[in-house]
N, C-alpha and C positions, 0 to 999 in steps of 0.2 A: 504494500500500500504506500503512495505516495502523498504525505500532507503536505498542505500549505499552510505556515502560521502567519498572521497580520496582528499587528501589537503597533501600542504605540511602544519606544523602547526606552523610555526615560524612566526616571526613579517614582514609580507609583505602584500601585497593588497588579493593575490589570496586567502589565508589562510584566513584573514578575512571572505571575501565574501562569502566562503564556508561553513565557520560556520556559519555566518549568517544566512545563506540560509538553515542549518541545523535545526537552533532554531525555525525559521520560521515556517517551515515543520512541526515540531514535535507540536509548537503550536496552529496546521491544525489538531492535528489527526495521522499523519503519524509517525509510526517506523521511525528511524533516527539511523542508525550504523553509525561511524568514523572511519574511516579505515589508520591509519598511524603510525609514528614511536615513535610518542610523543603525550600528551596530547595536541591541540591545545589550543593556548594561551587566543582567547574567549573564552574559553568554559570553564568558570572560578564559576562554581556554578552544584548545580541540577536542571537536567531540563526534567521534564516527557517526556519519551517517546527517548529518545537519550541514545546512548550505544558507548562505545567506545572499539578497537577493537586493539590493540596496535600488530606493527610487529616486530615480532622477529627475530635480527641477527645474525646469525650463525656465530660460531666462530671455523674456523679451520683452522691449520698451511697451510694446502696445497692451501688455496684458498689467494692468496697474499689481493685481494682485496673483500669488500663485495659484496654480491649479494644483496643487496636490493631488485632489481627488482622478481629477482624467488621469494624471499620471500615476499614481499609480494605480487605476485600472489597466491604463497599459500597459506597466508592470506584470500585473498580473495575468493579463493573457499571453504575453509572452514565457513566464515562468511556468505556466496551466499546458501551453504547446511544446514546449518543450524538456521540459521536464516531466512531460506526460502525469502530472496532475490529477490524485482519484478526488481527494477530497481539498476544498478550502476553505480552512476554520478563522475566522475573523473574530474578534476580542474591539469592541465598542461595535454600538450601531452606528456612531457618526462619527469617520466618512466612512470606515471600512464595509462594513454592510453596502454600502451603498454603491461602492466603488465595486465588490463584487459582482453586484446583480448587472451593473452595466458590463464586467469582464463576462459571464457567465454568457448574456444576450450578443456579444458580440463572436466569441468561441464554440457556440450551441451547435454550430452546422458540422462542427469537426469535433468537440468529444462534451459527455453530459456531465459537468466539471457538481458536486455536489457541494453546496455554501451551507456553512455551520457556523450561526452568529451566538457568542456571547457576551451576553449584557452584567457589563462591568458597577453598574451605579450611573455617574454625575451624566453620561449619555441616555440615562431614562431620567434622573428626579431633575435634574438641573438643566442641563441643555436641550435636551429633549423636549423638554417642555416650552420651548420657547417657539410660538405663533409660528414664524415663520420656518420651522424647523418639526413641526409635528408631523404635519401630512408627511415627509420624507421620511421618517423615522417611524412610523406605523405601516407606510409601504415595505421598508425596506427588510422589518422583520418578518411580515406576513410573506414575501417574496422568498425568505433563505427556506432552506429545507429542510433543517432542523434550528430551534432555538435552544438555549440553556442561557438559566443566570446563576448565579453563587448564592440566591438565598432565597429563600420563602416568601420574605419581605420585598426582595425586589421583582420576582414573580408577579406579588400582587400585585404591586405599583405599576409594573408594567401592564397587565391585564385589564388595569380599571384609568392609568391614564391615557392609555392610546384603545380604550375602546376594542382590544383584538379579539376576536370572536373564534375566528376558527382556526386558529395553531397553538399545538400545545408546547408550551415553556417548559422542560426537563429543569429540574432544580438538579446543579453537579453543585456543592459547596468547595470553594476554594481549599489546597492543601499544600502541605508542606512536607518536603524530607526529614522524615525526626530523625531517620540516623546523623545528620547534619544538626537539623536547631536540637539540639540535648543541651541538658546540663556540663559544664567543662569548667576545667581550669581558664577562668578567665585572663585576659590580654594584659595584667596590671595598671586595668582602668582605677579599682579600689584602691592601690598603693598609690597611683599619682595625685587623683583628685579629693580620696575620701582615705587622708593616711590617720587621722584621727581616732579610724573607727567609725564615721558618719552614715548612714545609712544610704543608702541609692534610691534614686525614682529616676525612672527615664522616659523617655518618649521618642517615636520613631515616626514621621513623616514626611511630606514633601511642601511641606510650611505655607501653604493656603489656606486661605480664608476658614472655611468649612474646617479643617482641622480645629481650628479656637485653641492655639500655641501660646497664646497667652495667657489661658486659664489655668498650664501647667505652673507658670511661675505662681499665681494668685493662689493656687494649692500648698505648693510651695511655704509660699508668705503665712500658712495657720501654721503647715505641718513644725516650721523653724519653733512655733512657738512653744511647741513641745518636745519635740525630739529635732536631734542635733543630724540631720539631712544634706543632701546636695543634688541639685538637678541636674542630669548630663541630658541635653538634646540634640540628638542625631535625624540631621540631614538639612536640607537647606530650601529657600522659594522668598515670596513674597511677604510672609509675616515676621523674618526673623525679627529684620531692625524693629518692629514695635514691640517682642519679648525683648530684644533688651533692652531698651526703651524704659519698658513696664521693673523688669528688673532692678535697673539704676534709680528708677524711681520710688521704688519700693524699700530699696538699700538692703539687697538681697544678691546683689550683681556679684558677690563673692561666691556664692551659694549656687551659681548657675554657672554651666558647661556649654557651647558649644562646638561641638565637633565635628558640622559638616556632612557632606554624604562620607558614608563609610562603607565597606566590603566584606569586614567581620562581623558581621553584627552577630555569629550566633558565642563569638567569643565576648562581644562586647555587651550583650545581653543578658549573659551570665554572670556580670557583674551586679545588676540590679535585684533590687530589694521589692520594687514594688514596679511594676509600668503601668502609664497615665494612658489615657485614649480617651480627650475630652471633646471628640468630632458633636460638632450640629449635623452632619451628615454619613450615614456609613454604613454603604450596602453588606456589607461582611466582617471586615473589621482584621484583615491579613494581618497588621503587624501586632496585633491584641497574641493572633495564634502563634505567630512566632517567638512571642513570647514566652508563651504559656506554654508551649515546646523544650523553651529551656528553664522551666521551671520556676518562673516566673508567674506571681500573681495580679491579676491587672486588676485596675480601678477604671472602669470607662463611663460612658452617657448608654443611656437605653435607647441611642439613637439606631433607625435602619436594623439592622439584620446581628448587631452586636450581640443583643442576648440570645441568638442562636449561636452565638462561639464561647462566650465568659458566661457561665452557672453564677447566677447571685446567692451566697455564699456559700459557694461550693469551691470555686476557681477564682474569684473574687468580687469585685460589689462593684453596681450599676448605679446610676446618680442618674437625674434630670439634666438633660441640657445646660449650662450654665449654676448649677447648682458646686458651686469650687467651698464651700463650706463642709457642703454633706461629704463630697470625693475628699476633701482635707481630715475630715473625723475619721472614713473607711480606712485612709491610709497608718493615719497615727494607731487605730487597731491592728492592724495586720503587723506594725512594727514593733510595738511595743506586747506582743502576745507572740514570743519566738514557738510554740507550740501548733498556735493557728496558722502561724505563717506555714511552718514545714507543711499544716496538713493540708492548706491553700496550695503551697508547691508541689506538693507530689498528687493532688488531684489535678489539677491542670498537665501535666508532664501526661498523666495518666490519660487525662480527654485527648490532648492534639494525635498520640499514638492511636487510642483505640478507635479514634470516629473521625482523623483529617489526615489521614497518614495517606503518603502518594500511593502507597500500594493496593488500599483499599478503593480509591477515586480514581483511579486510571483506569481499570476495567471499566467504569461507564462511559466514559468516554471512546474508547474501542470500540464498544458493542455499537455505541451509536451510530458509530461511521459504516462498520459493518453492517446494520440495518439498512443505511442508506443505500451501499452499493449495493442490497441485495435485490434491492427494488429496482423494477425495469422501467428503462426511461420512457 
């Protein structure tokens, strides 16, 4: 079997998952093409049986703005024809759903290429929804030939805001390699920034709006007032400068880490005491589980599809949207009760293994594909 993957390849959940889910494949057996603008950011080594397919932008005065999308659907018919192409899995509705179904009509006459959209989040609650962008985005799932989203929550959402009637959404929930996020000897994150003995909280996003990166400091700012703490925040975007901002204003700005995007994170993860995930938005909630992998108990929002990943107190405790008082009390319990903590840690270790482990989630995915091509065009 030949797949094609479409991702965006920056530092976000959906991009993850998709190369995951590429390495996986390829280490099945299967052809594995990349189809995107950039090398995606796992995919940081060789690995039999994967090829990457990079789209090129045309650069012309007349066109004010880029075409991404035609390009790469042309991309992708080129990739679909010659590399003989059974299936092509795309990861967002917008563009890539879109872009395939015009490669799909364009290459129909020469092979019946099969499109497999999944719906990552902010391409159904947030963009998606935007007037001018619905009608394409309700076409364009009703057109693929199989759908999946990573959560129950975004299932519905999808279901009830584009109105879709007749395709059914496979819920696959996002997963992770536990033999990689475990528990381990961490990087000496703790001896550098917490040599005191100070406890850890950390947070892992791609520092946008919707995250709410500044509520970790404002959690932060109680937890100091009990226990002797330090924030490390990993990765980088558009909110840092107002956390540290909020930081120095706070007079906390000792107490807080930034560190940039990073590569290790399941070393650097393992350093923490407690991880924060205080998103307004969050179809699934990736880097909650790749916490909770390495043993890690989280404090998040009940936002989107999170409490399908974090058990409220079982794995760790859920807050309201904006609520950095109540997530400041959950944390100072989890710290100061080393007995609840271990049994928060080793029941989370225990969840991401038995219910998001890749070895369990890959089979549905195969089956799918194979469903597909078993069907006569």
């Amino acid at each position: 079997m030949n797949i094609g993957i479409v991702c965006y390849p920056t530092y976000g959940g959906s991009g993850v998952v998709a190369t995951e889910l590429g390495k996986a494949l390829a280490a099945q057996g299967y052809q594995v093409h990349f189809i995107t603008y950039a090398m995606p950011f796992r995919l940081d080594g060789f690995y039999n049986n994967v090829f990457y397919h990079e789209v090129e932008m045309p650069h012309y005065p007349l066109f004010e703005f880029q075409l991404y999308t035609l390009s790469l659907a042309s991309t992708m018919v080129d990739v679909i024809r010659y590399e003989k192409l059974d299936i092509l899995h795309v990861h967002y509705a917008i563009p890539h759903a879109t872009s395939a179904y015009l490669a799909k009509q364009i290459i129909r006459k020469e092979r019946d290429i099969k499109i497999v959209t999944t719906l990552h989040g902010t391409d159904i609650t947030l963009i998606g929804l935007e007037p001018s962008f619905l009608p394409l985005v309700k076409f364009s799932i009703e057109e693929s030939d199989a759908v999946t989203s990573v959560s129950r929550f975004l299932r519905e959402k999808t279901l009830s805001n584009f109105n879709i009637k007749n395709k059914e959404i496979h819920v696959i929930p996002n997963f992770i390699d536990t033999t990689v996020y475990k528990p381990s000897q961490e990087c000496g994150l703790r001896k550098q920034y917490a040599p005191h003995g100070e406890k850890i909280l950390m947070h892992v996003s791609n520092f946008r709006p919707v995250k709410r990166v500044s509520d970790t400091v404002k959690i932060l700012h109680e937890v100091l007032k009990t226990v002797a703490a330090k924030l490390i925040l990993i990765g980088d975007g558009p909110e840092r400068s107002e956390a540290e901002r909020l930081s120095r204003e706070l007079g906390i700005d000792d107490h807080v880490r930034f560190l940039g995007k990073q590569t290790a994170l399941p070393q650097i993860l393992s350093a923490a005491d407690v991880f924060l995930l205080p998103s307004q938005s969050e179809s699934f909630g990736l880097a909650a589980l790749e916490a909770m992998s390495c043993g890690v108990p989280v404090v998040a929002t009940s936002s989107g599809g999170i409490p399908e990943v974090v058990v409220h107190g079982e794995t760790g405790y859920i807050a309201e949207i904006g609520d950095t008082a109540r997530m400041a009390r959950y944390v100072v319990d989890l710290l100061t009760n080393p007995k609840k903590h271990r049994r928060f840690s080793e029941a989370s270790r225990r969840r991401a293994v038995e219910e998001f482990d890749t070895r369990l989630l890959l089979p549905h995915y195969i089956a799918l594909y194979e469903r597909l091509l078993a069907q006569q065009p």
